[in-house]
N, C-alpha and C positions, 0 to 999 in steps of 0.2 A: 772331468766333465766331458771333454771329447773321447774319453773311453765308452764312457757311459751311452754318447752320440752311435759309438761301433754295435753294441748290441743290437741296435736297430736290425740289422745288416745279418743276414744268417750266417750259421758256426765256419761253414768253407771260408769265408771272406773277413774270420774277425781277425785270423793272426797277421792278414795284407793289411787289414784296417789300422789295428795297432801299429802297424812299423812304420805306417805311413806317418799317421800321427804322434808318433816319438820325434822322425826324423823335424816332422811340422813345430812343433814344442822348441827340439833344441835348433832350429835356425830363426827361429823367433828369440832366443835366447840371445843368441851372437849378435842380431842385429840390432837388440835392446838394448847390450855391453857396448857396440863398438858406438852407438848414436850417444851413449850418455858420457863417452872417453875422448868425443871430437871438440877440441877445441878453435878457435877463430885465429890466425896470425895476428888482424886485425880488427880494433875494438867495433868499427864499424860495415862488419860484412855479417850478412844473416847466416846461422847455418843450422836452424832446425826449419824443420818442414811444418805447413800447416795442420798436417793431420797428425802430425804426435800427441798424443795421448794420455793420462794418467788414470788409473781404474784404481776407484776407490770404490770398495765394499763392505757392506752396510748389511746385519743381518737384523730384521723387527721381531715384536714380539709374536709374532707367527711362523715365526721360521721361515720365511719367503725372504729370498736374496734380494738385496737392489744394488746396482752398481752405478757408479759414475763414469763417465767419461771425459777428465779435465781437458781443455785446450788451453793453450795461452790465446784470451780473446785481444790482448793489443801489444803496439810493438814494446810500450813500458815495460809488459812483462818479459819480455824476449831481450831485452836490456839489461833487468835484473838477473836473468839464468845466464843470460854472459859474462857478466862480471864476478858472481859467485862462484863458477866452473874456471875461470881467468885464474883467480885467486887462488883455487885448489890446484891448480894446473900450471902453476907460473915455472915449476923447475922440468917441465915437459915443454916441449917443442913439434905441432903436428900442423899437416898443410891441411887446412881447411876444405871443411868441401861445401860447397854450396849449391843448394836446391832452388828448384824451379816453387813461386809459391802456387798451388790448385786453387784457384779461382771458386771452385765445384766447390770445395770445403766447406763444415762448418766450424763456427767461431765462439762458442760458445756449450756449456754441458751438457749434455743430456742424459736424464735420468731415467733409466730400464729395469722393468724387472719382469720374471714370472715366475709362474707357481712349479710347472714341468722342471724345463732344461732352457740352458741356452748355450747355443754351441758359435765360438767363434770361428771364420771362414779369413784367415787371414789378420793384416788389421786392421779390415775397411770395412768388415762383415759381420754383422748379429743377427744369429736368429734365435728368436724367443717363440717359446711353444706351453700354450697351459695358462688364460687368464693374466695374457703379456701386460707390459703396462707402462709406455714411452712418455716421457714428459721433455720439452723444451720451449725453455720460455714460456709463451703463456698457452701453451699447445698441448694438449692431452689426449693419447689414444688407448683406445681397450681396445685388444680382439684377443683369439685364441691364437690364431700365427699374425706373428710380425717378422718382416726382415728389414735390417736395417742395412743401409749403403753409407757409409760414413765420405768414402771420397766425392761420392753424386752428390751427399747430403736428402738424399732421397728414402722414403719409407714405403712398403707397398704392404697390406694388412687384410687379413680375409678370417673367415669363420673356419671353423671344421665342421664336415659331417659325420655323423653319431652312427650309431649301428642301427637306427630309423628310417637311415634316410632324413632326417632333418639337421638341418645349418645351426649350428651352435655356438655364442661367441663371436655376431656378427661385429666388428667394427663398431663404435663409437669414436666420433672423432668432436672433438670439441676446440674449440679457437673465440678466447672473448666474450666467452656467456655463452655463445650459441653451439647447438651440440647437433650434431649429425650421424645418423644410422645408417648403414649401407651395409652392400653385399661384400664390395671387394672395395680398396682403394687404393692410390698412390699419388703419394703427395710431394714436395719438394720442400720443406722446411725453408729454405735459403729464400727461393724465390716468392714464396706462399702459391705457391700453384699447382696443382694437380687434377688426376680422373678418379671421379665417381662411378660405382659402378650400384643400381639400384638403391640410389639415396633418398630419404624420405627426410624432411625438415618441415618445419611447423611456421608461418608466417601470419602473425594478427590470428584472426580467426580461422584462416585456410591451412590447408594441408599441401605438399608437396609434391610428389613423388617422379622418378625420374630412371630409363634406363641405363641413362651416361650422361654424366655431367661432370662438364668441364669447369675447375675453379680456378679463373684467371685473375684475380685479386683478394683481399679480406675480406668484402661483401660484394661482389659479383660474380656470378655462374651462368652458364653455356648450358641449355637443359635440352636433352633431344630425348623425342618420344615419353614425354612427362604426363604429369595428371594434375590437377588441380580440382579441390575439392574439400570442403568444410566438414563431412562426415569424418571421426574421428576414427573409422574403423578403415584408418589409410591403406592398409595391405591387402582389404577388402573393400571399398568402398561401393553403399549404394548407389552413386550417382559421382560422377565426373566429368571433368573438361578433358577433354582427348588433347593434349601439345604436342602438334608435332614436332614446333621449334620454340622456344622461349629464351629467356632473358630474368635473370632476378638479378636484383639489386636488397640487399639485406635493407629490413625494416624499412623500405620506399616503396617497389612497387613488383608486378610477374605483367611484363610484356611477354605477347605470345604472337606468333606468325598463324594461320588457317589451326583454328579451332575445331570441335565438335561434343555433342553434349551425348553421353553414355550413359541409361540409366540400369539400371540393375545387368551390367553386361551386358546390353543392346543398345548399338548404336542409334542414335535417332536422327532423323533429316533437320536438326537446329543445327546451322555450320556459321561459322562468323569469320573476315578472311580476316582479323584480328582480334586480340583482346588485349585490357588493360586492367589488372586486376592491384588495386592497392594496397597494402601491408602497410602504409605507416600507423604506427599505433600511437603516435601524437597528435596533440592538440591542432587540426588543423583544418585550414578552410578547402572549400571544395562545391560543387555543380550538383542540385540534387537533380536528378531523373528525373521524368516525368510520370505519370500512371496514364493510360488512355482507356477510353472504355465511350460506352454511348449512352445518352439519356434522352428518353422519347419525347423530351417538349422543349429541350434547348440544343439534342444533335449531339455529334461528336464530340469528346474531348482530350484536351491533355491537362491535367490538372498536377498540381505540385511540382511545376517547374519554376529555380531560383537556383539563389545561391544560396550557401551558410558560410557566413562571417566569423571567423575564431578570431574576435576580436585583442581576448587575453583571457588572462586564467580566473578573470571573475563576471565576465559577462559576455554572452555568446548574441546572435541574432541571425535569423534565417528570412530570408525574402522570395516568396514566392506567387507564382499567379497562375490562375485558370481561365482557359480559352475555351470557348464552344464553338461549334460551325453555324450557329444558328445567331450569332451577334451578341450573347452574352458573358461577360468576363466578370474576375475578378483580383483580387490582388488580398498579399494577407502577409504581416509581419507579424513575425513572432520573435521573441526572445526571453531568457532566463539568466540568471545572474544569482551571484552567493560571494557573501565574501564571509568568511569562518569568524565563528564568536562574534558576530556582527545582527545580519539579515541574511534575505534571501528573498526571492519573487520570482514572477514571471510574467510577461506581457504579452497581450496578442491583440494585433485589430486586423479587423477584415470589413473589405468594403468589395460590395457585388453589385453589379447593374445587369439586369435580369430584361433579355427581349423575347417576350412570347408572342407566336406564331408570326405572320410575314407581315412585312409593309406595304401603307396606303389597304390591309384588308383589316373586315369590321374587330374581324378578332386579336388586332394587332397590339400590344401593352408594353409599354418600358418604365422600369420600377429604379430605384436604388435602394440599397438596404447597405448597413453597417453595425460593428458591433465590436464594441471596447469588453476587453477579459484583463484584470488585472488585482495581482494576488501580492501582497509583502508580508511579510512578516519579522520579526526583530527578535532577536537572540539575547535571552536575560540577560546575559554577558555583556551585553552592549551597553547597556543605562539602566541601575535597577532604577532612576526615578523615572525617566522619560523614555516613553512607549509610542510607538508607532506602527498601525497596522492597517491594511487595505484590503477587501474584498470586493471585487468592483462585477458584475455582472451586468452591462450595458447592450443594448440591442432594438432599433426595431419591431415592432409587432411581428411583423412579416418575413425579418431575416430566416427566422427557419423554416418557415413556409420555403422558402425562396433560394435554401439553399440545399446546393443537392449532399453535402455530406450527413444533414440529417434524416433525409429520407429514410434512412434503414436503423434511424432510432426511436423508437415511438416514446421514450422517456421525452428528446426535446421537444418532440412535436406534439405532446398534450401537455409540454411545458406551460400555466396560465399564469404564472408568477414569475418574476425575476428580483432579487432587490440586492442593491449594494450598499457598504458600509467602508466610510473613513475615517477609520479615528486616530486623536494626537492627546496622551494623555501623560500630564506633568504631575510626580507626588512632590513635597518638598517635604526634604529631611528632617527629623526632628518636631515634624508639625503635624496633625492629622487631618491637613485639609488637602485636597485633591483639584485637579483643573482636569477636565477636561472638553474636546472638541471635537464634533464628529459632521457628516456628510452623508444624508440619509435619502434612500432612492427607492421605490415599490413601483413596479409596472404592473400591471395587468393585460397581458396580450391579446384575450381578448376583446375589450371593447379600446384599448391603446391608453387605454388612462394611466395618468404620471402622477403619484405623489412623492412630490421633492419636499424634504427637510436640509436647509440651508442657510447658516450653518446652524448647529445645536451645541448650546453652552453649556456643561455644568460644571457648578463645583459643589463640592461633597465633603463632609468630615463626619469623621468615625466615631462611633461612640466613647464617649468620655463622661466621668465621673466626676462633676464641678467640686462637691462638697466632701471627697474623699480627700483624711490624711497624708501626706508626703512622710510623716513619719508615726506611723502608727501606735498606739500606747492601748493597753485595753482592748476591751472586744469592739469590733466594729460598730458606731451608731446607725441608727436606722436612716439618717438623712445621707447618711455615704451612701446608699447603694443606688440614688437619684441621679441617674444615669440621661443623655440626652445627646441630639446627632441633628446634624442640620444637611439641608441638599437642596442647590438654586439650580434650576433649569429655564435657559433662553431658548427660544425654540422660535425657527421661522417657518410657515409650510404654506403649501401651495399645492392644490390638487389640479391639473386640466387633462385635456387631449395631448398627444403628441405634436400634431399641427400646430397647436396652441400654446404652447407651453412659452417660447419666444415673446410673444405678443401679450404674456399677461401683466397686469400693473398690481404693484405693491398694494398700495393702499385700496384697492381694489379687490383683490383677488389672493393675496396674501394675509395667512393668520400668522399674527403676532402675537406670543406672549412671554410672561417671568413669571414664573410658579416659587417658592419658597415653602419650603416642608420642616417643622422642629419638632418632631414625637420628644417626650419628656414620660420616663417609663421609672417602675422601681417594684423589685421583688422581694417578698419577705416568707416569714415560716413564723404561723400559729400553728402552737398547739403538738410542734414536733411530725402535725401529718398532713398539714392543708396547706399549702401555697397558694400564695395570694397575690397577684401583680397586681399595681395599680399602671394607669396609663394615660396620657394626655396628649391629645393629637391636635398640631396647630396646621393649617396649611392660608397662604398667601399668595391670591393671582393678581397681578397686574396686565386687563387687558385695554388697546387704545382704540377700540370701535364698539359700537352699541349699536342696537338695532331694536328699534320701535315700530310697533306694529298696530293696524287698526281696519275696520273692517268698514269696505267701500258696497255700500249697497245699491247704487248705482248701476255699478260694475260687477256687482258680486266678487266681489274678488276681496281679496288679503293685502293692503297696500305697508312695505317696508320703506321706512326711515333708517339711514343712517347717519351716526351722530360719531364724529372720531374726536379723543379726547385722551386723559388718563385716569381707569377703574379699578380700584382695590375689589376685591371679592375675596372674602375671609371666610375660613370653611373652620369650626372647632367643635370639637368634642373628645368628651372623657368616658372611660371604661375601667370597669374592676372584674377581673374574673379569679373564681378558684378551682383548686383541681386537688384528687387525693386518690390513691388506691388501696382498695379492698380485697381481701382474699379472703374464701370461703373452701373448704374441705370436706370431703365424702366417703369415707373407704367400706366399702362393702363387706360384710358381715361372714364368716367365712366356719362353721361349726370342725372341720378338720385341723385348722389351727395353721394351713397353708397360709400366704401371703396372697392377699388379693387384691386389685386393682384398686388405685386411691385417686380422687378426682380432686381436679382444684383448678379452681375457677376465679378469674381476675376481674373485678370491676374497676375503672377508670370512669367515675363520673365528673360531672366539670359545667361549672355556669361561670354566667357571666351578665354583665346589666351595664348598655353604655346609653348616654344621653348625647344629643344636642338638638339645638334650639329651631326655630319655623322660619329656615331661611326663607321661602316663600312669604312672609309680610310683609306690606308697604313700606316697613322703614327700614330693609336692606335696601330694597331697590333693583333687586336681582331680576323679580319676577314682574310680569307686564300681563295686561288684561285688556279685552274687549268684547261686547258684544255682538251674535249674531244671531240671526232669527234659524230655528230648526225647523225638523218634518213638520213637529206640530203646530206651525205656529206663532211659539213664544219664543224669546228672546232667552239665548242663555248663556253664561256667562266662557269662557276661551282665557285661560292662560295661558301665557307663553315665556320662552325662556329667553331674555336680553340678548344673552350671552352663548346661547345654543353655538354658532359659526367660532367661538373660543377654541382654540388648539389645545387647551386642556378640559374638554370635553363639558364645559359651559359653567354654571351654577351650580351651588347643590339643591339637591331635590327637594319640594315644597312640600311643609309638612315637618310639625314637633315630631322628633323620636326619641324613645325611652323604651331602647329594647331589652326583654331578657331572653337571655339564649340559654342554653341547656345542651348536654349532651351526652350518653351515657355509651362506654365502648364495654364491649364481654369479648373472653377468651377462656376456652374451655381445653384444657388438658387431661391426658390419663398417663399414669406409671403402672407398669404392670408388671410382672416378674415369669418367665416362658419356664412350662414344664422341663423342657428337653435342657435349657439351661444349668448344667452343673454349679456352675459357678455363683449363682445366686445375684445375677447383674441385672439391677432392674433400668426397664426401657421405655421411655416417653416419647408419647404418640401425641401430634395435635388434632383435637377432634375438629373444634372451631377457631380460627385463627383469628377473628375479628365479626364483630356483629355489634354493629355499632347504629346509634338514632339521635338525632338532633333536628331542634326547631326553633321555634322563638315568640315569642308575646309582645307587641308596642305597646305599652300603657297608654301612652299621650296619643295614639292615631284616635281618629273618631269613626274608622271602620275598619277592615282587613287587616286588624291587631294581628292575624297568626301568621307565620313565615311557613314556607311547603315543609314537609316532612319529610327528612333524608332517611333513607335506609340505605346502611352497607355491608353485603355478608362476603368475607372471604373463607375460602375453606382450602386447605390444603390436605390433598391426598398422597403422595408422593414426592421426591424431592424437588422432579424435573415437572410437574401438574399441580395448578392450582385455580381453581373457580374463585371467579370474583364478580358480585354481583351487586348494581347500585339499583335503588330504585327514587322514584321521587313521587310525593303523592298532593296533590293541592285540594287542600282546606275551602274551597268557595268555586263558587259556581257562576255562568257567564248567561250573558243580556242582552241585548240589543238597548244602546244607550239614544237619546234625545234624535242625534245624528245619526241613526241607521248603523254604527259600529260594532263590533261585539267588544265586551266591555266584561272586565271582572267584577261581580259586585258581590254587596259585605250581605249573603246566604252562604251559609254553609251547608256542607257536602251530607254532616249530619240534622240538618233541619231540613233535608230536602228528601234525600236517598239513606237517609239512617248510616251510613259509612264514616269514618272520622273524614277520610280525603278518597279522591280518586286518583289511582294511578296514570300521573304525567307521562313516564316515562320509565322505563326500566330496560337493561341490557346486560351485556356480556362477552367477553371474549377469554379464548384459550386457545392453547397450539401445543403440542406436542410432536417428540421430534423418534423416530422408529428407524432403528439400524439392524443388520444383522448379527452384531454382539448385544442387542436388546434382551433377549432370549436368552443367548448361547452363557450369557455370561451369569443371569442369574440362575439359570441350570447347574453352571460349574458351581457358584455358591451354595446352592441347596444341597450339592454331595457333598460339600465338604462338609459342611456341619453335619450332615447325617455322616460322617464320617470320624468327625471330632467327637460324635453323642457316644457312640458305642466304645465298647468296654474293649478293655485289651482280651480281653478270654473271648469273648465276640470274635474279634477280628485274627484270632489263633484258630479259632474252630472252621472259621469260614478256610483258611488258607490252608486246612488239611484234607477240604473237600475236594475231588480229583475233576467232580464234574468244572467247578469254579477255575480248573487250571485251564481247563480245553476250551472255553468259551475264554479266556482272558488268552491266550494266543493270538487268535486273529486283532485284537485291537494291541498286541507289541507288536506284531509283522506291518500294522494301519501305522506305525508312528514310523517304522523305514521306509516311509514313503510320503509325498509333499501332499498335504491334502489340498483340497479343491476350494476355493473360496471366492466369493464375489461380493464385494464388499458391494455396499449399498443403503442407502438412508431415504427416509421420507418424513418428511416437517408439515405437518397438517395444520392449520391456522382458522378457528371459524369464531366468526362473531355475529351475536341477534342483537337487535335495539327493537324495541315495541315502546309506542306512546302517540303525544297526540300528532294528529296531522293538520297545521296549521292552515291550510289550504283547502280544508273541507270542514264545514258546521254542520253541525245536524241539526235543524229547527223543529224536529220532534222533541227531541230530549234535551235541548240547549246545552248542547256539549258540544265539544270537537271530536270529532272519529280519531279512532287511531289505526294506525299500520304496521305491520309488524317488517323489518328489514333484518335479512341475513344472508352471509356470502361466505365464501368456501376458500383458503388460500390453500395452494399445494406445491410445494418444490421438492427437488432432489434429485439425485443422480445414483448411476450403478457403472458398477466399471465390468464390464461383460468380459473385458480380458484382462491383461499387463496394457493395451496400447489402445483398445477401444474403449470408449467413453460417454454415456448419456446421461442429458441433464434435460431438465424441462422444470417450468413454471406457469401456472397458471393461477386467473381468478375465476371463480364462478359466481355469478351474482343470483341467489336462491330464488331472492325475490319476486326478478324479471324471466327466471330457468333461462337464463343464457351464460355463455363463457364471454365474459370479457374479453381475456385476454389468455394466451397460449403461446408459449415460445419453448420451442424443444431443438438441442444441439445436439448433431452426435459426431462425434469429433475421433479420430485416430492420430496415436503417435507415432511415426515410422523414423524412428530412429532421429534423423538428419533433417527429414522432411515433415510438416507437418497437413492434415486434410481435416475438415469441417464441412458441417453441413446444417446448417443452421435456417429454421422455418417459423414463423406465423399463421397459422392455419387459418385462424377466426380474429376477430375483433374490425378497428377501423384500419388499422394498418395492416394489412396482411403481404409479407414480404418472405424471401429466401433469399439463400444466400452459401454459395457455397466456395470451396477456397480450398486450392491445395499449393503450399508452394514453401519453397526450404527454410527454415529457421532461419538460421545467421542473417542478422541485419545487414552485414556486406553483398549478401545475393536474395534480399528480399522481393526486388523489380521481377524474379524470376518465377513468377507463382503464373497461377490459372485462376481464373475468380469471377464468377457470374451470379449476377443480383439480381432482383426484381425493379421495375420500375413503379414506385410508387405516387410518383405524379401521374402516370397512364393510370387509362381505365379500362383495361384490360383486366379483366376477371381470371388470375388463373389454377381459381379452386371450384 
């Protein structure tokens, strides 16, 4: 091997090389003979030295050498090589010699290899050349040159350069998991400490980099003239912190001495005379920043300043508050929580006290506002009987009026609805009855109205078959398939104001009731093609107030009684319907003997006839009566409903019913078989997908027997389109009743206007969604099939033509090159409603006008490059020719950083917004970000 070292060395210098390295060999020889033939006089005097050695070699299945280097690492074993050497030596007699031990040493193996050479220098010295590869302990280095110092116990490790001019084989140094790239290095094994020379190491989300660095422990370094910086393209980075002196501490933290921020290799005037940058990637607590910025009606701020609590590893909490210059604050907890195969949720309240403009002037106002956010949810895992869930949406009318984080979202702020829900739902095993209990909340923000349901009770069981066998014998009887299900609902509600809500009384103001529900059902089969259900509908209210009414002429007025008590109201009736389907076929007539299109058409027709009885007679007791004098006059007769203010939606309606209903659905198909088609695959098209009509007849009414007339056509054209269209048309025509009202009455449409009904209403909607593979890709399908039709002798003749080769060049040179693409979609959405408008009567033709309403939805995005990005959305309402609404973003990716630019042009919130500032969540604070103010009334479109 050290011959091998001599070629290096040109032809004058190899026959000095070699005798040098002969003589080198054999006084290595001598000195290896005379240290392994020294014996001790006595058992207890040392006489090997620490750096003796044993080199054991190891050849892998790659052919690349690895060697050892054994030490004895304690005195046991320097105990045992004396008393074995004693033993073989007892009839020899020699004066001991004893060495000094080197402190510097190491004590332990190390394991070397590389792919080149490695040439010993003595035997304190390795140098390894060629994909080296040093292992001690739990310490691991790769470069291209290594040299080792065995007496320093020192390494020092560097790259080569190539015949490029580029560094190859930089250094990896690893220690503990953590792994480090550098230019050059040198370490001390023994003591764990050495220099870095251009070391790049990865911390949390940050990047490193460094032109020397000192490693005076296993996780702490000395870093001068460093960088710090989140962009992964470390040896390039967009954007960095200039160090001129730093401090790391592995996975804790990069203290730095006078800072500076670098952006694309220009310095910039942002200097900080320190910085503290975090790396732990544990679970832990910590001070969130602040954001500052201005709002035109409450002044400056700092908003999101607090702490965050890591409480433990199943529920976190963060505490934060917002300060204005102008006297308004606020405060806002949040927290989240999970614990596995369990739940999971999250909480938040926020409470604001809002001061607009100055004190002791006219326009001076101070508000509070608050608002509960709270979500659980439960893991099957947890309980498959017992369920527990919460959606809580809780707020003021005014909190987002009031608060500046919605301003720049027009979704909260034409929020008009809010409702929450709690529910606690118990099955028990083995049983099919259900419990459950819930907590029921509806706002309406704009006029502040509360309805609370508190609490609401049900229990529930599933259908079950009383008279079916446990052990079946025979074919099933028909009384088995008498099926039936039961459901009790308690229910408390209260409708008020917010101000109000406090201050209302139960018995007062509070609907009470217990609804009881028992359908009793059974299906059967005549005839092999007609189904026939029959069905019986029981329902049971218990309410404890009534209200009597009678008419004060006097007063003119409507005077209410209330009578509180306990009232059964029983609701029943029964129905039979059947249903069957028809098909009908058509194949067209065809004299060449080809295959021609075959139609077949589905009918699904279906009646049905339920009864029940005139709850409105005196001897339920539901319905109440009095008299009042009208326009004309005379006295005429006012019924009312007892039970109307009932939380389940009062009485039933006055008046015998004995309805039949009717309904007939069609669907139209074609199979057809394609010329071009070889293979003879025939293919089915839907012409009509649905065209369906149903209505209905009361026998027992004594007027307006007929129900409106539905119509519904859907039509599919495509996979991704389809029309669908309802109409509704009413059978009778309207009056002006005793009272000045307009009033239905029993004329119909055809005894008046020759028409069967007049179109109520009728609508529509679709949307379709349009890409740049819309096209492209049903284009490539059309060649193929026109490519798959033609004949192999076709496609022979064509490929002998010379013209067909010279035009097919240019599109093989088009595919050695990236073609151009801009990807991009747009999703069209429109819908019409026409019918009546109940807000306007016509007293010419005693109808109601109608109006027709339709509007325009548009979204999508194009990506103009790799990193630029536009999207927008809007409504356009046809009706009124205005744009509702409009919000278009265009937003770039730059690598590390990201920019936005986000607008409102039209509607009531018209806002911007624009933001440039770095990804990583560790240096978020670090952006640029200007918004509109949308409590000002500043115009600035």
């Amino acid at each position: 091997m050290c011959f091998f070292a001599c070629l290096r060395t040109n032809f004058r210098n190899f026959a000095v090389c070699c005798m040098k390295q002969s003589l080198h060999i054999v006084l290595s020889m001598v000195l290896v003979w005379c240290a392994t033939t020294t014996v001790m006089a006595q058992s207890n005097m040392d006489v090997l030295p620490d750096t003796t050695a044993t080199n054991v070699t190891a050849t892998d299945s790659t052919g690349q050498t690895s060697t050892t280097l054994a030490f004895p690492s304690s005195k046991t074993d320097l105990r045992k090589q004396k008393l074995m050497r004693k033993a073989d030596n007892s009839q020899r007699s020699r004066i001991p010699v004893k060495k000094k031990r080197n402190p510097g040493a190491v004590e332990t193996d190390i394991i070397y290899s590389a792919k080149d050479s490695i040439v010993m220098e003595g035997t304190t010295t390795a140098i390894l050349y060629g994909d080296a590869y040093v292992k001690y302990e739990n310490i691991e280095l790769k470069a291209n040159y290594i040299r080792l110092r065995l007496d320093s116990s020192t390494i020092y490790a560097t790259g080569t350069i190539d015949s490029t001019g580029e560094m190859k084989g930089k250094p990896v140094f690893s220690d503990g998991g953590e792994s480090y790239e550098s230019e050059a290095m040198q370490y001390n094994v023994k003591s764990k400490k050495g220099l870095i020379w251009g070391t790049v190491t990865q911390q949390g989300e940050g990047y490193i980099t460094s032109g020397r660095t000192k490693k005076i422990s296993e996780d702490e370094f000395c870093l001068k003239n460093g960088k710090y910086t989140t962009c992964d393209q470390h040896e390039h980075p967009h954007y960095y912190f200039a160090l001129t002196k730093a401090k790391l501490k592995k996975d804790h933290y990069v203290v730095s001495g006078p800072a500076y921020l670098v952006v694309e290799d220009i310095p910039l005037p942002l200097a900080v005379p320190f910085g503290y940058f975090p790396t732990n990637e544990k679970y832990a607590s910590g001070i969130l920043m602040p954001t500052f910025g201005e709002e035109a009606t409450k002044g400056f701020y700092a908003k999101d300043f607090g702490y965050y609590f890591a409480i433990n590893d199943y529920v976190d909490l963060a505490l934060t508050a917002d300060v204005y210059s102008k006297g308004s604050w606020g405060v806002d907890l949040a927290s989240s929580y999970k614990w596995r195969y369990k739940f999971n949720g999250s909480f938040n309240l926020s409470y604001i006290q809002n001061v607009m403009g100055e004190k002791y002037t006219p326009d001076y106002s101070k508000s509070s506002d608050f608002s509960l956010r709270w979500s659980h949810n439960q893991d099957p895992k947890m309980n498959p009987f017992t369920t527990f869930s919460a959606s809580v949406n809780f707020a003021t009318s005014s909190y987002e009026r009031n608060n500046v984080n919605s301003y720049y979202n027009p979704n909260l702020l034409s929020q008009n609805t809010k409702s929450s829900t709690i529910t606690l739902t118990q099955k028990f095993p083995d049983s099919p009855f259900t419990l459950s209990t819930s907590m029921y909340v509806n706002q309406r923000t704009a006029d502040s109205t509360i309805n609370l349901q508190l609490p609401s009770l049900t229990l529930s069981m599933t259908r079950v078959y009383p008279f079916k066998r446990k052990m079946r014998v025979g074919k099933e009887k028909w009384y088995e398939k008498i099926s039936m299900s039961y459901s009790m609902n308690l229910g408390n509600s209260v409708t008020s104001k917010e101000s109000e809500l406090l201050h209302t009384k139960y018995l007062r103001d509070w609907k009470v009731g217990v609804k009881h529900d028992l359908p009793i059902s059974a299906s059967f089969t005549l005839f092999k093609y007609l189904n026939l259900t029959a069905s019986l509908n029981n329902s049971l209210k218990w309410y404890f107030q009534k209200i009597d009414q009678s008419y004060d002429e006097a007063k003119a007025a409507v005077v209410r009684d209330t009578s509180y008590g306990f009232y059964n109201i029983y609701t029943g009736s029964a129905s039979l319907s059947m249903q069957t389907q028809l098909f009908g076929f058509y194949t067209l007539k065809s004299k060449s003997g080809r295959n021609m299109p075959v139609f077949r058409h589905k009918m699904t027709p279906s009646a049905s006839f339920s009864i029940a009885p005139d709850y409105g007679a005196p001897g339920w007791g539901y319905w109440g009566m009095y008299e009042r004098m009208g326009n004309d006059g005379a006295y005429h007769e006012v019924w009312y409903d007892r039970f109307s203010h009932g939380i389940y939606s009062g009485s039933p309606s006055r008046g015998a019913s004995g309805v039949v209903s009717f309904s007939l659905a069609n669907d139209l198909e074609m199979k057809y078989w394609s010329r071009r088609d070889t293979t003879n695959t025939a293919k089915k098209v839907t012409i009509i997908d649905n065209l369906s009509v149903s209505s209905g007849y009361n026998i027992m009414a004594d007027s307006l027997n007929w129900s409106n007339i539905a119509v519904n056509l859907r039509l599919k054209f495509v996979k991704q389109l389809s029309l669908n269209i309802d109409m509704t048309f009413d059978p009778y025509t309207y009056e002006y009743n005793e009272l000045g009202t307009v009033t239905r009455v029993n004329r119909s449409q055809l005894e008046k206007n020759g028409i069967l009904g007049r179109l109520m209403s009728t609508g529509t909607s679709f949307g379709y969604t349009f890409s740049n593979s819309t096209f492209k890709k049903k284009t490539v399908e059309e060649q193929k099939k026109q490519e798959d039709n033609r004949s192999q002798l076709e496609k022979d003749i064509e490929s002998l033509d010379p013209t067909k080769r010279i035009t097919s060049r240019p599109k093989e040179e088009e595919a050695a090159y990236q073609k151009f693409e801009m990807p991009w979609s747009l999703t069209a959405s429109y819908s019409i409603r026409y019918g009546y408008d109940y807000s306007s009567f016509n007293d010419e033709i005693m109808e109601y006008d109608r109006k027709l309403t339709h509007n325009l939805t548009l979204s999508g995005y194009i990506d103009l490059t790799n990193s630029w990005h536009f999207t927008a959305s809007a409504y356009y309402d046809i009706t009124n020719n205005k744009w509702n609404y409009v919000n278009c973003t265009l937003s770039k990716d730059l690598h590390c950083w990201q920019m936005s630019a986000s607008f409102v042009p039209v509607g009531l919130y018209k806002t911007y917004d624009f933001l440039i500032g770095i990804k990583s969540t560790l240096l978020q604070d670090l952006k640029y970000e200007k918004k509109s103010e949308t409590s000002g009334t500043v115009e600035w479109f």
